[in-house]
C-alpha positions in Angstrom: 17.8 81.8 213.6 19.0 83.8 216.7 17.6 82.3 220.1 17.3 85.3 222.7 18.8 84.7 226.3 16.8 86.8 227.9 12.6 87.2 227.7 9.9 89.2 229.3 7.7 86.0 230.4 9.6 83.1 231.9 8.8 79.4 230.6 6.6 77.1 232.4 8.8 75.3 233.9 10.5 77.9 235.6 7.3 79.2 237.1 6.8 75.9 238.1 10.0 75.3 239.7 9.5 78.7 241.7 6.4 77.7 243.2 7.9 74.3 244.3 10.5 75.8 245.5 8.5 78.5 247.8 5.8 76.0 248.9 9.3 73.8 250.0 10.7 76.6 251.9 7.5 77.8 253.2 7.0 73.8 254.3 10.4 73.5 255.7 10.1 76.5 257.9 7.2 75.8 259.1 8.4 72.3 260.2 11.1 73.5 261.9 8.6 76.1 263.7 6.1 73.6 264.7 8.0 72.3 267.6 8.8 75.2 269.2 5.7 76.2 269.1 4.6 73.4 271.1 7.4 74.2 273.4 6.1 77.8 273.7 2.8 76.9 274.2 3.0 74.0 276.3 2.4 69.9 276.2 1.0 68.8 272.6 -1.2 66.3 273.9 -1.9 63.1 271.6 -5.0 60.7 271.9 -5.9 57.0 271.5 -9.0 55.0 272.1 -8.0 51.7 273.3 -10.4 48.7 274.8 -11.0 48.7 278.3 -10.9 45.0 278.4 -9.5 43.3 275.3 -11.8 40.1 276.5 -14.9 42.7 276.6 -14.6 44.6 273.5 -18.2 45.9 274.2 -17.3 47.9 277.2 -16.3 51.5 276.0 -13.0 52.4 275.3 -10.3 53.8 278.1 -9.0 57.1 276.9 -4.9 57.2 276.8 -3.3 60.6 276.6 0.7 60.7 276.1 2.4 64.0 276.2 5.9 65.6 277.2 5.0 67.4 280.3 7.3 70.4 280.8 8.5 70.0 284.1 9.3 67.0 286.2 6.1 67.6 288.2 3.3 65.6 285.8 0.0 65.9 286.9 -2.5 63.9 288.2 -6.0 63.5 286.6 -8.9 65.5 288.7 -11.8 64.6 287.0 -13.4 64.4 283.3 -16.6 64.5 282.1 -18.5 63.6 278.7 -21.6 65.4 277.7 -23.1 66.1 274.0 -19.8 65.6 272.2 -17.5 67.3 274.9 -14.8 65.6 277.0 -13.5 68.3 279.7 -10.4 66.8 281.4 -8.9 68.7 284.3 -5.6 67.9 286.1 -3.7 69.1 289.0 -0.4 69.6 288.9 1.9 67.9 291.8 4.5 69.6 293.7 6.4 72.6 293.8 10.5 71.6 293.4 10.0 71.1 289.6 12.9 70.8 287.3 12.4 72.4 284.2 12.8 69.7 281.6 10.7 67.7 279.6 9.2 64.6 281.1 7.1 61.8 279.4 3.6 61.3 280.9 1.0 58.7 280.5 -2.6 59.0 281.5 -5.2 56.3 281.5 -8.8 57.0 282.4 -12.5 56.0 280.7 -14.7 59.3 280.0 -18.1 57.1 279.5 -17.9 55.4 282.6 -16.8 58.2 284.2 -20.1 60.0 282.8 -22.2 57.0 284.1 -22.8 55.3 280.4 -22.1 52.2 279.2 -21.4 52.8 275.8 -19.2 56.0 273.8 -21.3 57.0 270.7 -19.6 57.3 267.8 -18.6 60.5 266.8 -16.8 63.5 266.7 -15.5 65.2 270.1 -14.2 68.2 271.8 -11.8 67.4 274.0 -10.6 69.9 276.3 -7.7 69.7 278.7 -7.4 72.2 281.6 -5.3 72.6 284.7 -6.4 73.2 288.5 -4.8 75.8 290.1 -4.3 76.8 294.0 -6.6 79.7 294.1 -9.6 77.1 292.7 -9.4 78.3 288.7 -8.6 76.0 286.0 -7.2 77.5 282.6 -7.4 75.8 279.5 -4.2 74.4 278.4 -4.8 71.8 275.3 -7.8 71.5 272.8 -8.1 68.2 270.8 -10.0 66.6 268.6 -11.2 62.9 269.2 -13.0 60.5 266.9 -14.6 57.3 268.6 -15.9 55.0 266.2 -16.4 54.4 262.0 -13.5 56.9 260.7 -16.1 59.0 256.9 -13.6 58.6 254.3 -16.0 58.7 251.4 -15.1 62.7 250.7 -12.5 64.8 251.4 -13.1 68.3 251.1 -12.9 70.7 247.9 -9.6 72.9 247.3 -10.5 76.6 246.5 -11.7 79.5 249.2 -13.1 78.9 252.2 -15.0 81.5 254.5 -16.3 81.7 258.2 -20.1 81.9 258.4 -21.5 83.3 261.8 -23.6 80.9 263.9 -24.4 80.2 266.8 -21.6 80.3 269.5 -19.5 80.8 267.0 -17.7 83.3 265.6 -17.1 85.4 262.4 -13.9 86.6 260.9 -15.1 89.5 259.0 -12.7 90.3 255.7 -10.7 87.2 256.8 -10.9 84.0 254.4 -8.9 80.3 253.7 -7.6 78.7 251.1 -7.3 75.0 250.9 -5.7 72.5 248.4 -5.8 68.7 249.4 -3.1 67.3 247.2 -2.8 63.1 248.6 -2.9 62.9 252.2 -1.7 66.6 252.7 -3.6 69.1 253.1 -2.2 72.8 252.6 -4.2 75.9 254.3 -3.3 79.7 254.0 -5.3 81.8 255.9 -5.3 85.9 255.1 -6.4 87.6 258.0 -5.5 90.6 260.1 -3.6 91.6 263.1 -3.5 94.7 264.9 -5.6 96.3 261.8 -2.9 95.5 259.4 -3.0 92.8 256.5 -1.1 89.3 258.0 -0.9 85.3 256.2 -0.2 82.3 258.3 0.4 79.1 256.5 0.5 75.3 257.3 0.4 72.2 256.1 -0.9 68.5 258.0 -1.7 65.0 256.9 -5.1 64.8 256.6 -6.9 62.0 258.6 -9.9 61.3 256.9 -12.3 64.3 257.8 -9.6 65.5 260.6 -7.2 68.0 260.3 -4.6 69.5 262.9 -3.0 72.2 261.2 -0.4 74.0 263.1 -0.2 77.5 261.1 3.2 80.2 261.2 3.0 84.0 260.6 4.9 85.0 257.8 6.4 88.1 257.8 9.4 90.1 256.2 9.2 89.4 252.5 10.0 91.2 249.0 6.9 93.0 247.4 5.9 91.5 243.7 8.0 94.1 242.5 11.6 93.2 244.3 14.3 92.1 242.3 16.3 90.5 245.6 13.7 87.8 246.1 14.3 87.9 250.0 12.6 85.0 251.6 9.7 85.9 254.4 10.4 84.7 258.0 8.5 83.0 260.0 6.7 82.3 263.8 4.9 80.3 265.2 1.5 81.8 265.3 -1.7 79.2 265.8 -3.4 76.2 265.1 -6.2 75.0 263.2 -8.3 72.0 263.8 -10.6 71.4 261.4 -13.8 68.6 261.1 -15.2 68.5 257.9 -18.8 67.4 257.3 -19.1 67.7 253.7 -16.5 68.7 250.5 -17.6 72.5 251.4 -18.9 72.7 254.8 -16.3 72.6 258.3 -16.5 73.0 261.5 -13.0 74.3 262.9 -11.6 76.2 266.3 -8.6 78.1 266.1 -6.0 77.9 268.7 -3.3 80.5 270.4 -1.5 81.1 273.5 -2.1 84.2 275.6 -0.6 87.2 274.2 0.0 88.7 277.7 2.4 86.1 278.4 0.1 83.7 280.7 0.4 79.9 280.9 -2.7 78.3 279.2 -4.4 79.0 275.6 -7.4 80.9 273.8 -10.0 79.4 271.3 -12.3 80.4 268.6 -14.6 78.0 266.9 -15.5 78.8 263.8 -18.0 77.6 260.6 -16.7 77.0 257.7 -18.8 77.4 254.3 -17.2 77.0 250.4 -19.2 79.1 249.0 -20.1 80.2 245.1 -18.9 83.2 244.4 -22.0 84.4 242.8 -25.6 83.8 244.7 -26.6 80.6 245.3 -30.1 80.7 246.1 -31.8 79.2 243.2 -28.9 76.5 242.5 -27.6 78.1 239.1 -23.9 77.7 241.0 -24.6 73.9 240.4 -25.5 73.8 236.8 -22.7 72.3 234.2 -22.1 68.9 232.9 -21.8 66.5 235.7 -21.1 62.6 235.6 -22.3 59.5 237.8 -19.5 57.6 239.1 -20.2 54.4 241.0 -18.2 51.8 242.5 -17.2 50.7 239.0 -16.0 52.7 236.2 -18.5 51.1 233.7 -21.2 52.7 235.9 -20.2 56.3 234.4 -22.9 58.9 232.9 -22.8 62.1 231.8 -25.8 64.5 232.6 -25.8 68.6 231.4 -27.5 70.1 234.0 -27.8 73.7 232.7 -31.5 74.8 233.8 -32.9 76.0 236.7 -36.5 73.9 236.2 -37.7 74.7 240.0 -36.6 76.8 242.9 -38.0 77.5 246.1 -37.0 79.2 249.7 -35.8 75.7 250.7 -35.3 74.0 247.5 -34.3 73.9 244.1 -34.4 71.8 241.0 -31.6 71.6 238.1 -32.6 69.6 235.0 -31.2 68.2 232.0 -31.4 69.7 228.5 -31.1 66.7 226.8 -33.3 63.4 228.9 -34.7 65.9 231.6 -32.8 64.5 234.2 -33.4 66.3 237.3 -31.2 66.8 240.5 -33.3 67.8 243.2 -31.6 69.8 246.1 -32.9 70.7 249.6 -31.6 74.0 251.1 -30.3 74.7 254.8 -29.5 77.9 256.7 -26.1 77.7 257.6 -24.6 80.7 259.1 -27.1 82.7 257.3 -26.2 81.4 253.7 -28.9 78.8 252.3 -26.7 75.6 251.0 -27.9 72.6 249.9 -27.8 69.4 252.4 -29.6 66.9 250.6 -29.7 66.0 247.0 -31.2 63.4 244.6 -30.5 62.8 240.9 -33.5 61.1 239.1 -33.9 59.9 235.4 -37.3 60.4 234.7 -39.3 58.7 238.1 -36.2 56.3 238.8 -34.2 57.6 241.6 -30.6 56.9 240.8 -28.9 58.2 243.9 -29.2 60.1 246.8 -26.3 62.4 248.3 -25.6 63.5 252.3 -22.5 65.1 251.5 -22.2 68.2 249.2 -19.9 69.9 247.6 -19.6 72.7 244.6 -18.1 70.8 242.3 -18.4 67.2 244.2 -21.8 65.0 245.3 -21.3 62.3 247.5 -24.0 59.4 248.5 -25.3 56.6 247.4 -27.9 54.3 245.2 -31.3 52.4 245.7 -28.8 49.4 246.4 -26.9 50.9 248.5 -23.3 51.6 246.8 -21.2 54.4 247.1 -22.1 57.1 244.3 -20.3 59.9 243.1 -21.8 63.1 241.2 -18.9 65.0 239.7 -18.7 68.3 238.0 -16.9 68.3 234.5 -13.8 71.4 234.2 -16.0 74.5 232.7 
C-alpha cells in the first residue's frame, strides 16, 4: 500500500495546530500592543474599594485610584460626585515645568460621602475620570468600570454572535456585530465592523472578572486573502477598548473606548446594548425548544425535559411544553432595544414549580428553586 505525501484536505490536527498557532500570534501581538496603547492614550487608571475605617466597616468604602501619570505634574482631585450609578471624578493638573516621564500617583477620596450618603449601594458603576483645564472645560480622559459590593458569578455569558440593539442613549452599530468565546477565565472578542466605509476586525482578549470585562482591542490589518499561498501574518494597532457588564448569558451592556482621531489629549465613548440573539425570530419562543436538562447544586438532581412545542404565546409571553410529561417552561418577554427577549422564566412539572430563572440565555437558564438553591436549565447539542 502506497501512503501519499501530499493531500487536498489537511488532517485535523494540522488545522488545529494552525488555529492555535494564529489565535497565539494574534494574542501575542496584541499583548505587546496593549501597553502602548495606554501610553498613546494616556494613564490606564485602576480601581479599589477599600474601608474607610477598618474599625467601622459600615461606613462606605474610600475609593483608591493608582495610575502612572505621564508627566511629573500629578493632579490633584477637584471634585467627584455619585448619582444613579455614575461617579464623575475631575482633577486639575498642577504646574507648568513638567518633565515628560512617567510618574506613579495615588489618589484617595470617598464618592458617597462626598454625595452626602451614608451608604454605597451595591452595584455596577460608571466611573468617569476628566481633567480641568485653564479656559474652564474638562475633557474626558479615563472611563472605568466599578463594582461595589456581592461580585454575580452564577453565569458567564454564552460564546457565539453578539449584536448592538439601539436604545435609549445608546447607540447602534448598524452591519457591525461580535463574537465571543469564554474559554476558563479568558474571554476572547472579535469585533467586524467598519472604518472609513471599508470592512475592518479588531481583536482582544481579557480575564474575565465575573460579569466584568476590560477588553483592550487592536486593528488588524495587512494580511494574505484565503487564497495566498505566502501565509503573511496581519499587523497590528492599537485601536480601542471594550468594557463590557453582562446582565445575563446573552444580554450586555458595553461602551467602547478611543482616543481623538484629531490628535487631542482626552478620549471618546460609545455605549452600547448588547443582545445574543436567535438567528431566526424569536417571538413565540420556538428558538428555545430542544431537549434541556435541570442541573442543581448536585449532580444527582439532573433531569432531562424535550421541550419541542410551542403550547402558548403571547405579545409578552410564551409557553414551551414537553412532549412526553407536559412539562411547561413559562417565559415572560421584554423590549430590549426593540427585540422582545425573555427576562423571566419558570419550569413547572405539572402545578409544582421547580425553578425560577433571572438570567437567560439561548442555550443556558440560570436561577433558582422553591428552596432556594442554585438551578441550572441547560440546552442539550442539536
Amino acid at each position: 500500500m502506497m501512503i501519499s505525501r501530499t493531500t487536498r484536505n489537511p488532517p485535523s490536527w494540522v488545522l488545529r495546530y494552525f488555529v492555535a498557532a494564529t489565535f497565539a500570534m494574534a494574542t501575542a501581538a496584541h499583548a505587546a500592543s496593549v501597553d502602548s496603547a495606554a501610553r498613546a492614550w494616556g494613564p490606564e487608571f485602576k480601581l479599589e474599594l477599600v474601608s474607610a475605617q477598618s474599625d467601622i466597616p459600615a461606613l462606605p468604602p474610600d475609593l483608591v485610584v493608582s495610575a502612572e501619570w505621564p508627566d511629573s505634574c500629578l493632579p490633584q482631585l477637584l471634585r467627584s460626585s455619585m448619582v444613579d450609578g455614575h461617579i464623575d471624578v475631575e482633577l486639575r493638573s498642577t504646574g507648568h515645568d513638567c518633565v515628560k516621564a512617567p510618574t506613579p500617583m495615588s489618589l484617595r477620596f470617598n464618592p458617597s460621602r462626598e454625595a452626602g450618603q451614608m451608604q454605597m449601594p451595591v452595584g455596577v458603576y460608571e466611573v468617569r475620570f476628566y481633567l480641568a483645564r485653564d479656559n474652564g472645560f474638562s475633557e474626558l480622559i479615563a472611563f472605568n468600570l466599578l463594582r461595589a459590593g456581592w461580585r454575580d458569578s452564577s453565569f458567564r455569558p454564552e460564546s457565539g454572535f453578539w449584536w448592538s440593539v439601539s436604545n435609549t442613549n445608546r447607540a447602534l452599530l448598524a452591519g457591525s456585530g461580535l463574537s465571543m468565546e469564554q474559554q476558563g477565565e479568558t474571554l476572547a472578542v472579535t469585533l467586524l465592523s467598519y472604518e472609513a466605509g471599508n470592512a475592518v476586525w479588531y481583536f482582544g482578549n481579557a480575564r474575565s472578572a465575573g460579569t466584568l470585562a476590560r477588553v483592550p482591542l487592536v486593528r488588524m490589518f495587512g494580511g494574505d486573502s484565503p487564497f495566498s499561498a505566502v501565509g503573511t501574518p496581519p499587523q497590528v494597532e492599537a485601536a480601542l477598548t471594550l468594557d463590557l457588564n453582562f446582565l445575563s448569558p446573552s444580554r450586555a451592556s458595553a461602551w467602547l473606548t478611543r482616543p481623538f482621531a484629531d490628535g487631542r489629549e482626552g478620549i471618546e465613548i460609545q455605549s452600547l446594548d448588547l443582545l445574543r440573539l436567535p438567528f431566526a425570530g424569536n417571538a413565540n419562543g420556538a428558538a428555545w425548544k430542544g431537549q434541556w436538562v435541570l442541573i442543581g447544586e448536585e449532580s444527582r438532581q439532573a433531569a432531562v425535559f424535550d421541550l419541542g412545542e410551542v403550547a402558548t404565546s403571547g405579545a409578552g409571553n410564551f409557553t414551551l411544553r414537553s412532549r412526553a410529561d407536559g412539562a411547561e417552561l413559562q417565559c415572560r418577554l421584554e423590549d430590549f432595544g426593540g427585540h422582545s427577549v425573555p427576562t423571566f422564566c419558570s419550569l413547572l412539572d405539572g402545578n409544582e414549580l421547580l425553578a425560577d430563572f433571572d438570567k437567560i440565555g439561548l442555550d443556558r437558564l440560570i436561577g433558582r428553586n422553591p428552596e432556594g438553591q442554585n438551578m441550572r436549565l441547560v440546552r442539550l447539542p442539536r
